[in-house]
C-alpha positions in Angstrom: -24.1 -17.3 -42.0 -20.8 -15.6 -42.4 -22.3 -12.4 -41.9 -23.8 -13.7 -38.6 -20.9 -14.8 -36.7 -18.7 -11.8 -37.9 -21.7 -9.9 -36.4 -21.2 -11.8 -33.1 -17.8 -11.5 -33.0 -18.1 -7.6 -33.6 -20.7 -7.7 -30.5 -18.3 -9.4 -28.3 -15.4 -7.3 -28.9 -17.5 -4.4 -27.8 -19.1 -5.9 -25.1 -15.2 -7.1 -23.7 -14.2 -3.5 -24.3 -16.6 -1.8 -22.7 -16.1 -5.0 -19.5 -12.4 -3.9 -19.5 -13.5 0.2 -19.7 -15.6 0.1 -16.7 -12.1 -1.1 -15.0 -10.1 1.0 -16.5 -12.2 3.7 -15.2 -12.2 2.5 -11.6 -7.9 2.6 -11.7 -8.3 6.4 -13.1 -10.8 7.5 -10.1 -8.6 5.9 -7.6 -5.4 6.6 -9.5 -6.3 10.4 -9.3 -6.9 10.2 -5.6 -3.9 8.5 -4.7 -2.2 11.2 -6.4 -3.6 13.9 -5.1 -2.8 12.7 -1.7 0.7 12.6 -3.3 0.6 16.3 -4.1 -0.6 17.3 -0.9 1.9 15.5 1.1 4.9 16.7 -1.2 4.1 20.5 -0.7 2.7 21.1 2.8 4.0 18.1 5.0 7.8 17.4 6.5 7.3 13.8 5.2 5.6 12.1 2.1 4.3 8.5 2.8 4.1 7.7 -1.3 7.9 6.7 -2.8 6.0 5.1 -6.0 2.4 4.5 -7.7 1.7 2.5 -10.5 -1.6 0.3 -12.1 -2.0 -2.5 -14.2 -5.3 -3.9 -16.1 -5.5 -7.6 -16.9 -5.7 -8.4 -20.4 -8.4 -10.3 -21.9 -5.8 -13.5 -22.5 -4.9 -13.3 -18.6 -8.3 -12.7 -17.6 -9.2 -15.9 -19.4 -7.0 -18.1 -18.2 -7.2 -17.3 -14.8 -10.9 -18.4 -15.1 -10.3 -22.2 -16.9 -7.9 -22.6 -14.0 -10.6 -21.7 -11.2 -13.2 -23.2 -13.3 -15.1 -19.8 -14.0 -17.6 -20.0 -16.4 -16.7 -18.0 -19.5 -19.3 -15.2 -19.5 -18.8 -11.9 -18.2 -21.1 -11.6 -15.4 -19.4 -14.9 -14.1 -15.8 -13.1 -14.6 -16.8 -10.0 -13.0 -18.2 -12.2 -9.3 -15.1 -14.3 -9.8 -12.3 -12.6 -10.9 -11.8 -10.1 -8.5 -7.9 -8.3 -9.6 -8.8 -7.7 -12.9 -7.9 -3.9 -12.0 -4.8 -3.5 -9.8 -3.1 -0.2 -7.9 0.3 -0.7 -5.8 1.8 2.1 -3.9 5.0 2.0 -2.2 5.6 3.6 0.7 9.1 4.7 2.5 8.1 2.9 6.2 6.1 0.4 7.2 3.6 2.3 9.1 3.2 4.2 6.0 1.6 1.7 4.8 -1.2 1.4 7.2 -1.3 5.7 7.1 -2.3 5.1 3.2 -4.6 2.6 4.1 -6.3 4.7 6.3 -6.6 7.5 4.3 -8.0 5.4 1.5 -10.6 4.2 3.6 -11.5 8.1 4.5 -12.9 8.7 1.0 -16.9 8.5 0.8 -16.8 6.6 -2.3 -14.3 4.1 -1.8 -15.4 0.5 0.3 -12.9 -1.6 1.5 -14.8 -4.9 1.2 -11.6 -7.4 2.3 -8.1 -6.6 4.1 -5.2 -9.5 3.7 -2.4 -8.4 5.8 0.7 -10.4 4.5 2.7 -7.2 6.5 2.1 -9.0 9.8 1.4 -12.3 8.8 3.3 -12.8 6.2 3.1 -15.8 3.3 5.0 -18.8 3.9 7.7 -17.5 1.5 8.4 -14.7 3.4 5.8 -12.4 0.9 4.9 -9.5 3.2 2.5 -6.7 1.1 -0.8 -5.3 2.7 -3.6 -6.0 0.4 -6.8 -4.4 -0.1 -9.8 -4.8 -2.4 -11.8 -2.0 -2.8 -15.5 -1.3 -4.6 -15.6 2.3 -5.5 -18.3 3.3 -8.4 -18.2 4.3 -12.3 -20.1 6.3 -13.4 -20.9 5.0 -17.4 -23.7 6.8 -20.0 -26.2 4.7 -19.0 -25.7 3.3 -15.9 -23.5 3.2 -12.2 -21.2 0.5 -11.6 -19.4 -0.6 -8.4 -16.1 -1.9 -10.0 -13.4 -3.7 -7.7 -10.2 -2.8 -7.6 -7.0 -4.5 -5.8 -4.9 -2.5 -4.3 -1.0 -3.4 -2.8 0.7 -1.0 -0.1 4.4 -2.1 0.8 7.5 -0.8 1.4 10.8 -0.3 -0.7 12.1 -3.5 0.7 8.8 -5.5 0.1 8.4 -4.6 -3.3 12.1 -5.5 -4.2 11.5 -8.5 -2.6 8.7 -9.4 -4.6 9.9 -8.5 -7.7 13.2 -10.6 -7.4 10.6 -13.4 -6.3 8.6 -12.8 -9.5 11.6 -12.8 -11.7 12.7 -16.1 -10.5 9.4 -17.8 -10.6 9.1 -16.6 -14.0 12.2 -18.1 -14.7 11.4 -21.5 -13.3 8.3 -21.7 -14.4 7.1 -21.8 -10.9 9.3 -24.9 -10.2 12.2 -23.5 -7.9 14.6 -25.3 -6.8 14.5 -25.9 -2.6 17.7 -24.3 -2.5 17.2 -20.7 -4.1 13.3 -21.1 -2.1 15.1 -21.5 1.3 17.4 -18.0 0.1 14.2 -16.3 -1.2 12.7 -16.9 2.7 16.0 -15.6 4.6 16.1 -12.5 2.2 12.7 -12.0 2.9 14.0 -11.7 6.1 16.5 -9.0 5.5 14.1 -7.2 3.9 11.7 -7.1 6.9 15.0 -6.3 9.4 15.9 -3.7 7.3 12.5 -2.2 7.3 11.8 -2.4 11.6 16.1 -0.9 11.2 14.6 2.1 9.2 11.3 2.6 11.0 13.3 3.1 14.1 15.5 5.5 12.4 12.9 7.5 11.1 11.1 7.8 14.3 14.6 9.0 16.0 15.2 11.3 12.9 11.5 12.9 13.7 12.1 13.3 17.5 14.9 15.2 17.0 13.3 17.4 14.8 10.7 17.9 17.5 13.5 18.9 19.3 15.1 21.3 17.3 11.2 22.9 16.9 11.1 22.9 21.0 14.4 23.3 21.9 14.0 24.1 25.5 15.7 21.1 27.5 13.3 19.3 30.1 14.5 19.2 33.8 16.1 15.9 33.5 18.4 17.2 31.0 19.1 20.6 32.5 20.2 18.9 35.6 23.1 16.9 33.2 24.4 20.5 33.3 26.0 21.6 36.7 24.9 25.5 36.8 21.4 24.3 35.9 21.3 22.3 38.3 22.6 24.9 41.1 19.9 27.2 39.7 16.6 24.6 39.9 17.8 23.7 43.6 17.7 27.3 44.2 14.7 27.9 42.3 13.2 24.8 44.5 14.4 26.4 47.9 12.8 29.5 46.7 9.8 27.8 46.2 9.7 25.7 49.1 10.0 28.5 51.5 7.0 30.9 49.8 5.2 27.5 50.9 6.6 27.1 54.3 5.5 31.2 54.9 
């Protein structure tokens, strides 16, 4: 009797190892893309969308609970239709349409499907939680078999994820009971945060037109008329024109 429930027990570990392997897989293949793109970006482009990447598996304990409080039955079949973030990926970008430039270049790949978009960027949670999130199916291949694997993935910005953290941190603390006052503070930083971010977008737009600029930098016509010798020189240039027409 002993023998058969240390047996089972032995079964179960495997069988929950090789669950949590088929995840841990799924982060590596999209881990190793993300990076790449990181690579790339660093050495032949003027600007490098990806500030930050990191990844998290669920433990088994986490994985559990979550499922008594959805009411998930405790197999893993039921885990794996229910319990879709057991795999995570967040990338932080420098801008917010950085964000949407990852996004799209995610989607790009053959094997990986976006199968739901939640975009907290423009419509943000009611506590001011702004985060674009995506969950993705992209396959693993194991000895015996192919498996589509889920994976959630988070793209924000500097400011978002500071924000969330701090948010985290204080739930944590509270044990998700915060007081009104500190929620009410948590909202108007959130706030800040999202100024700060349209502040920086703008700058980095202006920042990247002036190095168009510098690459071209002949002046238009508007601005060479600013200057009083151009402009003597394209209302000449003009007469001359208008005359070869006139003949």
């Amino acid at each position: 009797m002993v023998e058969d429930v240390s047996d089972a027990l032995s079964e179960a570990r495997e069988d929950v190892a090789r669950f949590l392997m088929s995840y841990k897989f799924a982060i590596d293949t999209l881990m190793a893309k993300v990076n790449i793109l990181n690579e790339e970006f660093r050495y032949t482009n003027d600007h490098n969308p990806i500030e930050h990447v990191g990844s998290r598996l669920k433990t088994p304990y986490s994985i559990l609970e979550k499922a008594r409080r959805r009411g998930v039955p405790l197999d893993l079949d039921s885990i794996a239709k229910e319990i879709l973030d057991i795999a995570g990926i967040r990338v932080t970008c420098s801008f917010v349409s950085d964000t949407y430039a990852i996004r799209d270049m995610l989607a790009g790949h053959e094997d990986i499907r976006i199968t739901e978009e939640k975009d907290y960027i423009r419509s943000p949670k009611a506590n001011g939680y702004r985060s674009l999130h995506l969950l993705v199916c992209t396959p693993v291949r194991m000895s015996d078999r192919t498996v589509e694997v889920p994976v959630e993935i988070q793209i924000r910005t500097i400011a978002m994820d500071f924000w969330a953290s701090l948010e985290h941190k204080i739930y944590y603390k509270y044990a998700k009971a915060v007081p009104q006052d500190l929620l009410d503070e948590l909202r108007t930083a959130a706030e800040t945060a999202n100024r700060l971010d349209v502040t920086m977008e703008r700058l980095h737009g202006e920042v990247r037109e002036l190095g168009d600029r510098a690459q071209n930098p002949l002046p238009g016509p508007d601005e060479l008329r600013r200057l009083p010798i151009a402009a003597e020189l394209l209302d000449a240039l003009a007469d001359r024109v208008n005359s070869r027409r006139s003949d």
